[in-house]
Biopython code that builds the backbone (N, CA, C, O; Angstrom):
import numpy as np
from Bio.PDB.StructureBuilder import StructureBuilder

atoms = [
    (1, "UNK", "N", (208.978, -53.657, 258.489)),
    (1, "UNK", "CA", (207.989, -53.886, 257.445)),
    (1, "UNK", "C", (207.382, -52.554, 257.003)),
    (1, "UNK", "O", (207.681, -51.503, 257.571)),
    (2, "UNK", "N", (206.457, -52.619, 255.901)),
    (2, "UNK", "CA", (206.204, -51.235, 255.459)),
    (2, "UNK", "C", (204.781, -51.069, 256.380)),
    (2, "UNK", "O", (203.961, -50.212, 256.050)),
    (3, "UNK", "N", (204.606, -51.717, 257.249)),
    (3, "UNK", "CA", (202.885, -51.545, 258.321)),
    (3, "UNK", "C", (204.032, -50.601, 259.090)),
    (3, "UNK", "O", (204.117, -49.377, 259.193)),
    (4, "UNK", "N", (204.810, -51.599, 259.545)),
    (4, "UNK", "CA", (205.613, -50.348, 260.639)),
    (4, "UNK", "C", (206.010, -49.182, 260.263)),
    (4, "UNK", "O", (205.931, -48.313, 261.131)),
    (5, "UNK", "N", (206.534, -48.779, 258.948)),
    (5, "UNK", "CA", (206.903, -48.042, 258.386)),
    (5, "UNK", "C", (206.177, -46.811, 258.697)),
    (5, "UNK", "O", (206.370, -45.774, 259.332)),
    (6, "UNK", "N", (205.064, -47.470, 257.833)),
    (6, "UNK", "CA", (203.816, -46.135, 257.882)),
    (6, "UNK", "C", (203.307, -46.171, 259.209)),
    (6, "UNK", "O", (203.166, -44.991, 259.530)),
    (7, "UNK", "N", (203.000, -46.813, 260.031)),
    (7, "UNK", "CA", (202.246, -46.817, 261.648)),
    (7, "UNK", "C", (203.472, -45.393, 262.025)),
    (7, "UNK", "O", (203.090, -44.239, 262.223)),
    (8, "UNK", "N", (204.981, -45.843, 262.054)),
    (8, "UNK", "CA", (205.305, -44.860, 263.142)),
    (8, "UNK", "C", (206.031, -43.534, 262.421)),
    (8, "UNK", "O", (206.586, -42.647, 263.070)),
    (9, "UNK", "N", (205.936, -43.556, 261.084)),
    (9, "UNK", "CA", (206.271, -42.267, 259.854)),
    (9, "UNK", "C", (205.409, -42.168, 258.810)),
    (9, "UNK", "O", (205.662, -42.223, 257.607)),
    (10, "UNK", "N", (204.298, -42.009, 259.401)),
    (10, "UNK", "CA", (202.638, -41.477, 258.236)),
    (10, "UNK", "C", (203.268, -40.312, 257.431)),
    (10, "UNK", "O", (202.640, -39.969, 256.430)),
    (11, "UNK", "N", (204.296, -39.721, 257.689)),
    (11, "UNK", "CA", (204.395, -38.345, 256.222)),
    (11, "UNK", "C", (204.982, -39.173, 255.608)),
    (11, "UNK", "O", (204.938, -38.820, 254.430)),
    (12, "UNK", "N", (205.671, -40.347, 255.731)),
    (12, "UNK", "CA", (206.580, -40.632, 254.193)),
    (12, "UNK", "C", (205.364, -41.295, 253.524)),
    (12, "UNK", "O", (204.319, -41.791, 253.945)),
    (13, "UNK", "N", (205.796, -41.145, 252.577)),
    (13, "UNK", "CA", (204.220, -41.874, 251.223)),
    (13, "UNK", "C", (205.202, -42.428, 250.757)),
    (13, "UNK", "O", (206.346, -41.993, 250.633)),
    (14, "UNK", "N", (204.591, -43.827, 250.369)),
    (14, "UNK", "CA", (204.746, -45.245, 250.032)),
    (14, "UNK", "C", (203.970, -45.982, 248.797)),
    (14, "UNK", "O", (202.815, -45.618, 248.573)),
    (15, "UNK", "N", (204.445, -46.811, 248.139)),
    (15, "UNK", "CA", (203.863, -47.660, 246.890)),
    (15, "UNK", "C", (203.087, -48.277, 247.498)),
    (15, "UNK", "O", (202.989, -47.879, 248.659)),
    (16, "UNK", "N", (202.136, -49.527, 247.112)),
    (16, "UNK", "CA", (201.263, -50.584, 247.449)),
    (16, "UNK", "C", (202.070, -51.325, 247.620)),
    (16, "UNK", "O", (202.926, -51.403, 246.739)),
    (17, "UNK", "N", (202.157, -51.979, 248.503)),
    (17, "UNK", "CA", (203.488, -53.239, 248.870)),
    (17, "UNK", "C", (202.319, -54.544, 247.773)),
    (17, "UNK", "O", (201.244, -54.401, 247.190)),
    (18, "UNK", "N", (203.241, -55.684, 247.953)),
    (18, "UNK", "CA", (202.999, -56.912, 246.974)),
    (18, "UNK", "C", (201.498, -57.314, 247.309)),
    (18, "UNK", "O", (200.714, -57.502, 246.379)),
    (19, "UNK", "N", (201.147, -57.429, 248.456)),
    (19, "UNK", "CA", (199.852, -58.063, 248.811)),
    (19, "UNK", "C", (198.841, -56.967, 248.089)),
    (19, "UNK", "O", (198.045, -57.271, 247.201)),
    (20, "UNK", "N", (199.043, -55.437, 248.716)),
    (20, "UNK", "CA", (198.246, -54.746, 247.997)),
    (20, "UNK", "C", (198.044, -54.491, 246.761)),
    (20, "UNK", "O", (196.959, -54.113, 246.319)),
    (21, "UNK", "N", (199.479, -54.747, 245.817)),
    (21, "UNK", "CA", (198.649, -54.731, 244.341)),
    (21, "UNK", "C", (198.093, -55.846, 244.345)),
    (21, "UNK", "O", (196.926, -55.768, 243.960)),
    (22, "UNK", "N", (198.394, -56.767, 244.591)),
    (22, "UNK", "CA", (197.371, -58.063, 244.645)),
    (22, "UNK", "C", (195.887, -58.349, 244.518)),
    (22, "UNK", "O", (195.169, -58.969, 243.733)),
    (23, "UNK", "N", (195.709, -57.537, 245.777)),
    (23, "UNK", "CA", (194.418, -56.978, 245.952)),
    (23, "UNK", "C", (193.816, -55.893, 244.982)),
    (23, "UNK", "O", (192.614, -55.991, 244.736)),
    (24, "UNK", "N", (194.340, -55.143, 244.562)),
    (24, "UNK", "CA", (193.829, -54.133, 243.567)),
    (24, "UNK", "C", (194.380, -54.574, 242.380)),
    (24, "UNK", "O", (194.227, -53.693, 241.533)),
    (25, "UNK", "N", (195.162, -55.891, 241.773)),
    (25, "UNK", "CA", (194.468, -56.496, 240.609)),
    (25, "UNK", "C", (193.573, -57.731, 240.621)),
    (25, "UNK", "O", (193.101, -58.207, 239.589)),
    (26, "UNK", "N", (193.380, -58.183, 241.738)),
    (26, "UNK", "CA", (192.055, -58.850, 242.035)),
    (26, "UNK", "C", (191.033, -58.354, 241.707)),
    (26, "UNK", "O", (190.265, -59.020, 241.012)),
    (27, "UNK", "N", (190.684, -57.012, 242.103)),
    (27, "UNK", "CA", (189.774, -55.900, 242.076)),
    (27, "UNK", "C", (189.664, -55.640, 240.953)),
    (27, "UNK", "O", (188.542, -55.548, 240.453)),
    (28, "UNK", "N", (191.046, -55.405, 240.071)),
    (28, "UNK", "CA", (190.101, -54.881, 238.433)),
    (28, "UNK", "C", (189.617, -55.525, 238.106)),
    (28, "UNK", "O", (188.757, -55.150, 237.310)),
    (29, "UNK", "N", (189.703, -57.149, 238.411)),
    (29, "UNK", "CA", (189.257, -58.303, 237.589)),
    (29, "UNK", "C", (187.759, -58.324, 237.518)),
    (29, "UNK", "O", (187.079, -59.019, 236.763)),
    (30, "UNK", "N", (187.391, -57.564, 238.310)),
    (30, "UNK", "CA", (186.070, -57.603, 238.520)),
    (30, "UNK", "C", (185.244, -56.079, 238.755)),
    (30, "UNK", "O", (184.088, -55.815, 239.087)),
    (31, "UNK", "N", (186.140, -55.444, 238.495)),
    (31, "UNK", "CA", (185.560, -53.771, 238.775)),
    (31, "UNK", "C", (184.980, -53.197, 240.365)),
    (31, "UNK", "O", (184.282, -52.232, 240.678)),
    (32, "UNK", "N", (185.625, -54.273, 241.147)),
    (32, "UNK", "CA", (184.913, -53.674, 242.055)),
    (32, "UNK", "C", (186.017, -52.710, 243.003)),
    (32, "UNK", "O", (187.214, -52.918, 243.200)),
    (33, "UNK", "N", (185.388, -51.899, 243.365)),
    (33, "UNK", "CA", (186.293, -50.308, 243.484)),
    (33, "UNK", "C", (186.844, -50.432, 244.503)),
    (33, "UNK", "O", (186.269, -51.304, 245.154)),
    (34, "UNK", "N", (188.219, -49.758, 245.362)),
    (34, "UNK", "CA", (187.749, -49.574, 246.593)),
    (34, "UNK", "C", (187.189, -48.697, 247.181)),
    (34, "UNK", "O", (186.882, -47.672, 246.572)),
    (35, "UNK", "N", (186.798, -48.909, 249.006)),
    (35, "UNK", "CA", (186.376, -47.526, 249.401)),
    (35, "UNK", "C", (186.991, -47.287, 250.715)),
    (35, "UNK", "O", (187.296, -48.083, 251.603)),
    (36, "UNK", "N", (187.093, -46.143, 250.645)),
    (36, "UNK", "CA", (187.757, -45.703, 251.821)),
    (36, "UNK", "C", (189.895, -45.552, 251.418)),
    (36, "UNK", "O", (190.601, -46.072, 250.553)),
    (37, "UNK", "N", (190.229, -44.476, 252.706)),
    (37, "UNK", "CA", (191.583, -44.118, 252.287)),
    (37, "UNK", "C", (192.777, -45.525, 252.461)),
    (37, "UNK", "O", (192.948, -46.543, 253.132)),
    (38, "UNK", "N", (193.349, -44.805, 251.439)),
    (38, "UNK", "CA", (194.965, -45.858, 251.209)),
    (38, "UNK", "C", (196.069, -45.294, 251.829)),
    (38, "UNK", "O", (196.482, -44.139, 251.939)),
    (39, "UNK", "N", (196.572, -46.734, 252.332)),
    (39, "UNK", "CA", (198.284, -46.124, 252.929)),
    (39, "UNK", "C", (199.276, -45.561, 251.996)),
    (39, "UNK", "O", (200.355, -45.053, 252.300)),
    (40, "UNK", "N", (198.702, -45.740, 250.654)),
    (40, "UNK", "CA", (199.773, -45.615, 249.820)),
    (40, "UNK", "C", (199.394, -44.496, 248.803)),
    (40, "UNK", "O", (198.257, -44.029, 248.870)),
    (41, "UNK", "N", (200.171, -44.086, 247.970)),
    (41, "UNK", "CA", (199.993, -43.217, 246.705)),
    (41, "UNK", "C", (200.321, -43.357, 245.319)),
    (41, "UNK", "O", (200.089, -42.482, 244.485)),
    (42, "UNK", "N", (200.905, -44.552, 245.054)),
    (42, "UNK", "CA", (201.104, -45.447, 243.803)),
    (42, "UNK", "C", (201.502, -47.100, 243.634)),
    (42, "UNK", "O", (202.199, -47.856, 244.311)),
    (43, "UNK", "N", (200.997, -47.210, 242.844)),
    (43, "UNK", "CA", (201.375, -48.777, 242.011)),
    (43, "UNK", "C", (202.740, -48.841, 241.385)),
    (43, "UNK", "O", (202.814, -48.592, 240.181)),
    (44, "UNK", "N", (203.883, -49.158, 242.087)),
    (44, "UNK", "CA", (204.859, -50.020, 240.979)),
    (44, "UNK", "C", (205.298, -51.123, 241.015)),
    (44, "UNK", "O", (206.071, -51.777, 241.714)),
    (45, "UNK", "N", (204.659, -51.254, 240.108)),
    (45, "UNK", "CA", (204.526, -52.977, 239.596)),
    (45, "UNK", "C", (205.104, -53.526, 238.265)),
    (45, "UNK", "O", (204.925, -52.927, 237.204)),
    (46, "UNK", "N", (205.618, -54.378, 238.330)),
    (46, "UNK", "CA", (205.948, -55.309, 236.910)),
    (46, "UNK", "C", (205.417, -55.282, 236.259)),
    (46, "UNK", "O", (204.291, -55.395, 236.744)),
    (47, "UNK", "N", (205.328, -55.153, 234.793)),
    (47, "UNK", "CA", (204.128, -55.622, 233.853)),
    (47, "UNK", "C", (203.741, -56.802, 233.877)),
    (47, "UNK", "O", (202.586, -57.168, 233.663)),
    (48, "UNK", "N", (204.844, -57.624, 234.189)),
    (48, "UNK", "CA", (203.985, -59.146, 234.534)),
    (48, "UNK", "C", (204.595, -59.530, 235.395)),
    (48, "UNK", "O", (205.686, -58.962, 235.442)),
    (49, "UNK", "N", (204.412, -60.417, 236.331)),
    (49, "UNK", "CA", (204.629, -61.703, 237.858)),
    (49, "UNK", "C", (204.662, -63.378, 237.270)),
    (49, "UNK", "O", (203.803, -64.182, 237.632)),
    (50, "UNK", "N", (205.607, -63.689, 236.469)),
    (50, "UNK", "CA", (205.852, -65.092, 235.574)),
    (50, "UNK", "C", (204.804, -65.049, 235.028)),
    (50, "UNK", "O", (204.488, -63.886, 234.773)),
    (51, "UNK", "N", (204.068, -65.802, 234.707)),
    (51, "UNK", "CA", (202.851, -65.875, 233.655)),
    (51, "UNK", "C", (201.923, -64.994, 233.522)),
    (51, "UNK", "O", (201.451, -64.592, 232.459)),
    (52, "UNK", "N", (201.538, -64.559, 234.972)),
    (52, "UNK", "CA", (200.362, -63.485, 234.886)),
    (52, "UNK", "C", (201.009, -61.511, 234.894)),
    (52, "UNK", "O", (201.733, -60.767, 235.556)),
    (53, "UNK", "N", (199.953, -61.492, 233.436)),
    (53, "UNK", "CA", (199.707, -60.242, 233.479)),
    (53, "UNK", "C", (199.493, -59.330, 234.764)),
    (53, "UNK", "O", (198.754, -59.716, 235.669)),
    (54, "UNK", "N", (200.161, -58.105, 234.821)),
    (54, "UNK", "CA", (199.667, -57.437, 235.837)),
    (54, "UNK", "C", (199.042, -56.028, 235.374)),
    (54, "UNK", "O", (198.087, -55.498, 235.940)),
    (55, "UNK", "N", (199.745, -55.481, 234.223)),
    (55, "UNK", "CA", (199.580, -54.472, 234.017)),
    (55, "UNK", "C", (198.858, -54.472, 232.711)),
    (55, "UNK", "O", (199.297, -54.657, 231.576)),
    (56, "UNK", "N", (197.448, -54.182, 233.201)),
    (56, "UNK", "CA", (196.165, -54.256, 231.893)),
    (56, "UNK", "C", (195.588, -53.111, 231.909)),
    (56, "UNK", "O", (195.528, -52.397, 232.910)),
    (57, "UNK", "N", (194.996, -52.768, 230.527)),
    (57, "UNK", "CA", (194.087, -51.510, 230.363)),
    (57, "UNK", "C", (193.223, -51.678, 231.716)),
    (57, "UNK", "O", (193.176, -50.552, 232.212)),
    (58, "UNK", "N", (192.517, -52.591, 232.532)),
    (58, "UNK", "CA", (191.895, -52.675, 233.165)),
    (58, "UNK", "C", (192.384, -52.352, 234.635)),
    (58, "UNK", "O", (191.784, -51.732, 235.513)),
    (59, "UNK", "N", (193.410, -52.834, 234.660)),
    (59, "UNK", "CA", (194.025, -52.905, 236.004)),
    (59, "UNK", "C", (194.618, -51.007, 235.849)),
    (59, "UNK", "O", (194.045, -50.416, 236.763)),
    (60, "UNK", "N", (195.365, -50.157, 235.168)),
    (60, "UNK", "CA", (195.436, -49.018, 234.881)),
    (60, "UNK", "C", (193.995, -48.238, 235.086)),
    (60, "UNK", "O", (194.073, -47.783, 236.228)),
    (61, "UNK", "N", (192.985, -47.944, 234.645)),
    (61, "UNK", "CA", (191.484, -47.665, 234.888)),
    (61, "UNK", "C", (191.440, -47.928, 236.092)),
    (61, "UNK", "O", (191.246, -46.886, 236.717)),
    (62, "UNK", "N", (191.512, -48.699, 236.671)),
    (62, "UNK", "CA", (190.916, -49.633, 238.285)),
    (62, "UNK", "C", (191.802, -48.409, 238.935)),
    (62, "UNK", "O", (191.147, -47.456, 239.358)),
    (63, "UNK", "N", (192.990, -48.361, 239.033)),
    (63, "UNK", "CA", (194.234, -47.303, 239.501)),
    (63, "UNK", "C", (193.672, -45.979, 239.781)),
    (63, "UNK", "O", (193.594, -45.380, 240.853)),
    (64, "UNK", "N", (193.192, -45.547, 238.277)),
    (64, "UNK", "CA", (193.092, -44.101, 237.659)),
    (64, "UNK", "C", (192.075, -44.203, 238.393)),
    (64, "UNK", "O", (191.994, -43.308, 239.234)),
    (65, "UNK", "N", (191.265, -44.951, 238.399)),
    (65, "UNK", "CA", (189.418, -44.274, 239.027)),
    (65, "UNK", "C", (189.863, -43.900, 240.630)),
    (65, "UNK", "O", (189.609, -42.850, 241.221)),
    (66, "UNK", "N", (190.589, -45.054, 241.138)),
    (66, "UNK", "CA", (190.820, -44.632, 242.714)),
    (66, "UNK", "C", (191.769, -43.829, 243.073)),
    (66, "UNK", "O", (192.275, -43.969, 244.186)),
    (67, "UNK", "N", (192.198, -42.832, 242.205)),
    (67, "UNK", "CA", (192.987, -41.316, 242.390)),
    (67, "UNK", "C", (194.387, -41.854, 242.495)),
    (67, "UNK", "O", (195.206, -41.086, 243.001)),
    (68, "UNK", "N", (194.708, -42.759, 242.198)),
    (68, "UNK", "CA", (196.606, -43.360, 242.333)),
    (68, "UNK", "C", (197.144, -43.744, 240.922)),
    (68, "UNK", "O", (196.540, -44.176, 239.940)),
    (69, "UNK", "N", (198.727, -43.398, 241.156)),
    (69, "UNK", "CA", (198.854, -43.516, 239.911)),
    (69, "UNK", "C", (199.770, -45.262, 239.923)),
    (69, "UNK", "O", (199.955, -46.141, 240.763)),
    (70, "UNK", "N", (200.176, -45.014, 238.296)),
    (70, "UNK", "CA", (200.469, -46.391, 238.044)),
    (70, "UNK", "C", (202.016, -46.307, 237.337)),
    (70, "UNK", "O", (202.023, -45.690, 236.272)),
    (71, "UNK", "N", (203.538, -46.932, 237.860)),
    (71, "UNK", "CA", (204.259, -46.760, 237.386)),
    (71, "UNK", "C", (204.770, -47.882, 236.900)),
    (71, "UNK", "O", (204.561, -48.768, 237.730)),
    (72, "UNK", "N", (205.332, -48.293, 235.978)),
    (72, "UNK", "CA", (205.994, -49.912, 235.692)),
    (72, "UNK", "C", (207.132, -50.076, 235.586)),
    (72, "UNK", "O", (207.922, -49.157, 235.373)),
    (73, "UNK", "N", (207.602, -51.869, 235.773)),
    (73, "UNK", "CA", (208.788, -51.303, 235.846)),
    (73, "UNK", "C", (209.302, -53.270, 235.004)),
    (73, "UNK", "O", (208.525, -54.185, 234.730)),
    (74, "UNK", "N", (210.676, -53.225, 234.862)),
    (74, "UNK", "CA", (211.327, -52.349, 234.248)),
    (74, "UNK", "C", (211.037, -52.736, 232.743)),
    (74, "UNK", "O", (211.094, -53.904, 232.359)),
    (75, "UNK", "N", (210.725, -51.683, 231.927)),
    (75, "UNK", "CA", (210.325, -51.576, 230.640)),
    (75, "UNK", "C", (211.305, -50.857, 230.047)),
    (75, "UNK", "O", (211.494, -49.643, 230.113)),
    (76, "UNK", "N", (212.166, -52.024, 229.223)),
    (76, "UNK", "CA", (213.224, -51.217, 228.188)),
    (76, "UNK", "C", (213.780, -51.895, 226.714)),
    (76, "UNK", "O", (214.913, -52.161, 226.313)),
    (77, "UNK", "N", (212.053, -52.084, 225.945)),
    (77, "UNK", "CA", (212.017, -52.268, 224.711)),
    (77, "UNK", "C", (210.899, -50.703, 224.265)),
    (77, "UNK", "O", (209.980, -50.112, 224.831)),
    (78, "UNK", "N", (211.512, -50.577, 223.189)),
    (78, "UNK", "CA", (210.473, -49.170, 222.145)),
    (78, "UNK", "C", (208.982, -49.856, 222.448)),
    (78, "UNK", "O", (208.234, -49.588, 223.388)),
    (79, "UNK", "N", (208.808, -50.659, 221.553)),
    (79, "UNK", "CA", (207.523, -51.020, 221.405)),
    (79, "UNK", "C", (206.470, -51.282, 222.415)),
    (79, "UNK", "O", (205.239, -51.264, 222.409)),
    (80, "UNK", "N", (207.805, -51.643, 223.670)),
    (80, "UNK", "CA", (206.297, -51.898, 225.326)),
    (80, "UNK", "C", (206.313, -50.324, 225.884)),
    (80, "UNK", "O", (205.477, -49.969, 226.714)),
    (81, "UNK", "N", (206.945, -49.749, 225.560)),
    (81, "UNK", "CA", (206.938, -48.314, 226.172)),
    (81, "UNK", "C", (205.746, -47.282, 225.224)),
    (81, "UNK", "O", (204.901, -46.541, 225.726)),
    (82, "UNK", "N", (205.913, -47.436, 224.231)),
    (82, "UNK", "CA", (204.966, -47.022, 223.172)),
    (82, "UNK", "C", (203.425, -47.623, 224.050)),
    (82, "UNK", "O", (202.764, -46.809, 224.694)),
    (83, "UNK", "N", (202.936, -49.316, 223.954)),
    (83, "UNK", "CA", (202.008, -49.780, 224.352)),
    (83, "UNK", "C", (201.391, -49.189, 225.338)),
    (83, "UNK", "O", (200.402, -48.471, 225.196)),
    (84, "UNK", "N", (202.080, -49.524, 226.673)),
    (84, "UNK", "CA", (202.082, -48.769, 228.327)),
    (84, "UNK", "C", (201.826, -47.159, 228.334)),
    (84, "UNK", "O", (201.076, -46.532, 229.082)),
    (85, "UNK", "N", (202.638, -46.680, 227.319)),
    (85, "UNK", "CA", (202.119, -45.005, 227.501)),
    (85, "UNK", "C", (200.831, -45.236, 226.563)),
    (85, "UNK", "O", (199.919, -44.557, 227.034)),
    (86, "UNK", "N", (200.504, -45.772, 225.680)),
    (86, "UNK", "CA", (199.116, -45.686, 225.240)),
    (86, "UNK", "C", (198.142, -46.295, 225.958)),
    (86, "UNK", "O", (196.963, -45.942, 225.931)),
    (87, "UNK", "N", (198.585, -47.215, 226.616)),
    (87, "UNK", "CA", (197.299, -47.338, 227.803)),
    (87, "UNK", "C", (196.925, -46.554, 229.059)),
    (87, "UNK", "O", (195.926, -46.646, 229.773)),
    (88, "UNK", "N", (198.287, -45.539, 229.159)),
    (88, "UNK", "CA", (197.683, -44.465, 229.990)),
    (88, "UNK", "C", (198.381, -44.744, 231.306)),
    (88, "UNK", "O", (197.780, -44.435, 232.336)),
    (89, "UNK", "N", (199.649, -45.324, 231.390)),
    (89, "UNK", "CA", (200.540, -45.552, 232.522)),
    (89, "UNK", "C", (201.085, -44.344, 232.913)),
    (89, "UNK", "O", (201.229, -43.455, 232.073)),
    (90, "UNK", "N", (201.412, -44.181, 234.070)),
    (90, "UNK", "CA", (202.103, -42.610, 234.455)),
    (90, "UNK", "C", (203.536, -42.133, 234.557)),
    (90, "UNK", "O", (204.147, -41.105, 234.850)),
    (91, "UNK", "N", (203.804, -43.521, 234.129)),
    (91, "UNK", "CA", (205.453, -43.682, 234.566)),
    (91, "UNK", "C", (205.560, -44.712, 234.220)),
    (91, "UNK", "O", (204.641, -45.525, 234.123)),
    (92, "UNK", "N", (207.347, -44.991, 233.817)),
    (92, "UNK", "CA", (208.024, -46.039, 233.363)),
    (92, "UNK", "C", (209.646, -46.257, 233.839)),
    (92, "UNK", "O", (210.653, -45.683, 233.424)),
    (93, "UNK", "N", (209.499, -47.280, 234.840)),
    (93, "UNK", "CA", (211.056, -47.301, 235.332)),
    (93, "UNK", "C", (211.867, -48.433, 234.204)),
    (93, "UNK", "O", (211.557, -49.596, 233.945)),
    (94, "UNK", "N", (212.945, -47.640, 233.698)),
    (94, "UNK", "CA", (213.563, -48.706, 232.644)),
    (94, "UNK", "C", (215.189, -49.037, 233.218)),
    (94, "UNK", "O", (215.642, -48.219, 234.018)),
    (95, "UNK", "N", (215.918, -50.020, 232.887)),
    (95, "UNK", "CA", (217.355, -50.146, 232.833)),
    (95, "UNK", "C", (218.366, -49.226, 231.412)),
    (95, "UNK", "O", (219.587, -49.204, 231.257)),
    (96, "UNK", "N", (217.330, -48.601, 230.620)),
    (96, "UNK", "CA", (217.654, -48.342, 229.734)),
    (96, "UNK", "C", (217.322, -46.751, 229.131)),
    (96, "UNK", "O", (217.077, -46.455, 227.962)),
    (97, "UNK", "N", (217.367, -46.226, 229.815)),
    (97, "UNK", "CA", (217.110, -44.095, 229.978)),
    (97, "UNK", "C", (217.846, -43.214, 228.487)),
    (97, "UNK", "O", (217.683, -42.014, 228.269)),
    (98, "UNK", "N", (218.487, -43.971, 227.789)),
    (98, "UNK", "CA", (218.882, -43.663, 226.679)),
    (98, "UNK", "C", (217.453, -43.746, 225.596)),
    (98, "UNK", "O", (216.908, -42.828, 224.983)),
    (99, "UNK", "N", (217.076, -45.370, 225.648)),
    (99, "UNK", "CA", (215.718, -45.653, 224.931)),
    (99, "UNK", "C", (214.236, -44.542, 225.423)),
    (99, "UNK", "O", (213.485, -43.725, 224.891)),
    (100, "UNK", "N", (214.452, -45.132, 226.673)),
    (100, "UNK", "CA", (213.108, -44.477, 227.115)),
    (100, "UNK", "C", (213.076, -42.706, 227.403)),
    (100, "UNK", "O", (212.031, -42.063, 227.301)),
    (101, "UNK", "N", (213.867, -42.335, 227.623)),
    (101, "UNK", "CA", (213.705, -41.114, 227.433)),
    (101, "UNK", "C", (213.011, -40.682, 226.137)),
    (101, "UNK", "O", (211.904, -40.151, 226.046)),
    (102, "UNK", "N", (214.207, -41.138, 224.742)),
    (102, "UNK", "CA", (213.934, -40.781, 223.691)),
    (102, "UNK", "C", (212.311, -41.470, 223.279)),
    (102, "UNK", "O", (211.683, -40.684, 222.570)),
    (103, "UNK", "N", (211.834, -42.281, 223.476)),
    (103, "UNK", "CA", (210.789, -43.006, 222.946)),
    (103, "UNK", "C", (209.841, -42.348, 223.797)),
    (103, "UNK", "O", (208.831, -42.392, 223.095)),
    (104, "UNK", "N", (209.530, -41.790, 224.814)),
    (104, "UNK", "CA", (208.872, -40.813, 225.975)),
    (104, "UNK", "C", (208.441, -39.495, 225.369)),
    (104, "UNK", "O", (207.350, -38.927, 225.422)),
    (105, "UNK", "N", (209.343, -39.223, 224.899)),
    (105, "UNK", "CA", (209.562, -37.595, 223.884)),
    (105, "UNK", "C", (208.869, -37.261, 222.960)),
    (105, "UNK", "O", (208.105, -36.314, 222.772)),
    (106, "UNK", "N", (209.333, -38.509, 222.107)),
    (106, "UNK", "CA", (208.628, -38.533, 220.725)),
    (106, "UNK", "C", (207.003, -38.694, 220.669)),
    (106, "UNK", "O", (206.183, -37.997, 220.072)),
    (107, "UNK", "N", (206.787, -40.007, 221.605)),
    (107, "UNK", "CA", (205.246, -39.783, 221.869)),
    (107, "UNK", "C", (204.795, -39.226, 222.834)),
    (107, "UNK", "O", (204.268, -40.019, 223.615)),
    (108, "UNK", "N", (204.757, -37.937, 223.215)),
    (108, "UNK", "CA", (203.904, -36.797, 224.164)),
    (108, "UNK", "C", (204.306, -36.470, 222.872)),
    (108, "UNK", "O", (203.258, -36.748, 222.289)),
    (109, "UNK", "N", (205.203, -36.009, 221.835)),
    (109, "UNK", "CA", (205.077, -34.688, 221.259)),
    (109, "UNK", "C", (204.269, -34.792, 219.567)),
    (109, "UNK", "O", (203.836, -34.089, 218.654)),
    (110, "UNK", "N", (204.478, -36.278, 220.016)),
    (110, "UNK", "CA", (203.060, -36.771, 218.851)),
    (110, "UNK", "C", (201.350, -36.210, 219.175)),
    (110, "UNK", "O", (200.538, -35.588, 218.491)),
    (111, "UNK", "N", (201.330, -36.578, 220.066)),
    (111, "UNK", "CA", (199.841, -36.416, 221.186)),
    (111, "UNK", "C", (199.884, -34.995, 221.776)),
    (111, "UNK", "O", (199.193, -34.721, 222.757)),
    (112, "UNK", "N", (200.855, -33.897, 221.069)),
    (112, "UNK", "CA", (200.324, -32.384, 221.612)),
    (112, "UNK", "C", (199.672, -32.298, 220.474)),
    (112, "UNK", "O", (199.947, -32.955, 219.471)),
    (113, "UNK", "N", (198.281, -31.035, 220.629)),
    (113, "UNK", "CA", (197.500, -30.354, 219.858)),
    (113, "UNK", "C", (198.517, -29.442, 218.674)),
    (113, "UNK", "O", (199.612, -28.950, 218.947)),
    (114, "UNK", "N", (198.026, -29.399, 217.716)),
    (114, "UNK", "CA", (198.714, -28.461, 216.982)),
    (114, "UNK", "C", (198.719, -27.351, 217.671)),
    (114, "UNK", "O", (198.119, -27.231, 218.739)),
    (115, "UNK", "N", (199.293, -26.583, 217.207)),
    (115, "UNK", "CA", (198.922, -24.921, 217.563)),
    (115, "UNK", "C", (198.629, -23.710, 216.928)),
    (115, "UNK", "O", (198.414, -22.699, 217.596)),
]
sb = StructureBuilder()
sb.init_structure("model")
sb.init_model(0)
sb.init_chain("A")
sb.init_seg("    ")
for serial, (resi, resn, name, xyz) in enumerate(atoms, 1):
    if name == "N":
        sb.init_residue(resn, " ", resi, " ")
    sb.init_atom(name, np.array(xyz, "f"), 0.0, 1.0, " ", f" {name:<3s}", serial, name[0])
structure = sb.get_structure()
């Protein structure tokens, strides 16, 4: 399991297993933070779990405030990749690296400062 994992190999860093995003989108639902250290160092998660949303401006914020990042997965239409990087996701695992690369590109190089 990933308890054992980390109990007897603390240098490897690990995602939030299922229960824990659970818990930390429970938590955005309501803003309440956590405290104290995590076994883990990122969120990758589905954008959604059958009906329910997982991946919300809120639930991203909830992430960002507690120093972890947020990666999704698998996203491989233009338009949800566009969305997700405008809500400030850190990453995007796709089946489709032809799309998302190119659609990745274009918007960072929209969102640089002139010069």
């Amino acid at each position: 399991s990933i308890v054992t994992l980390r109990t007897e190999s603390p240098e490897i860093v690990t995602s939030a297993s299922q229960p824990e995003a659970r818990w930390a989108l429970h938590r955005s639902w309501v803003r309440w933070p956590w405290i104290g250290p995590r076994p883990y160092v990122a969120f990758q998660v589905p954008e959604r779990a059958g009906r329910l949303r997982v991946v919300t401006p809120a639930f991203i914020d909830q992430v960002h405030n507690e120093g972890q990042v947020i990666q999704v997965w698998v996203v491989n239409d233009e338009p949800d990749i566009i969305r997700l990087l405008d809500w400030g996701v850190d990453g995007l695992i796709s089946d489709r690296p032809d799309v998302a690369v190119k659609v990745n590109a274009a918007w960072y190089n929209e969102r640089q400062p002139a010069e």
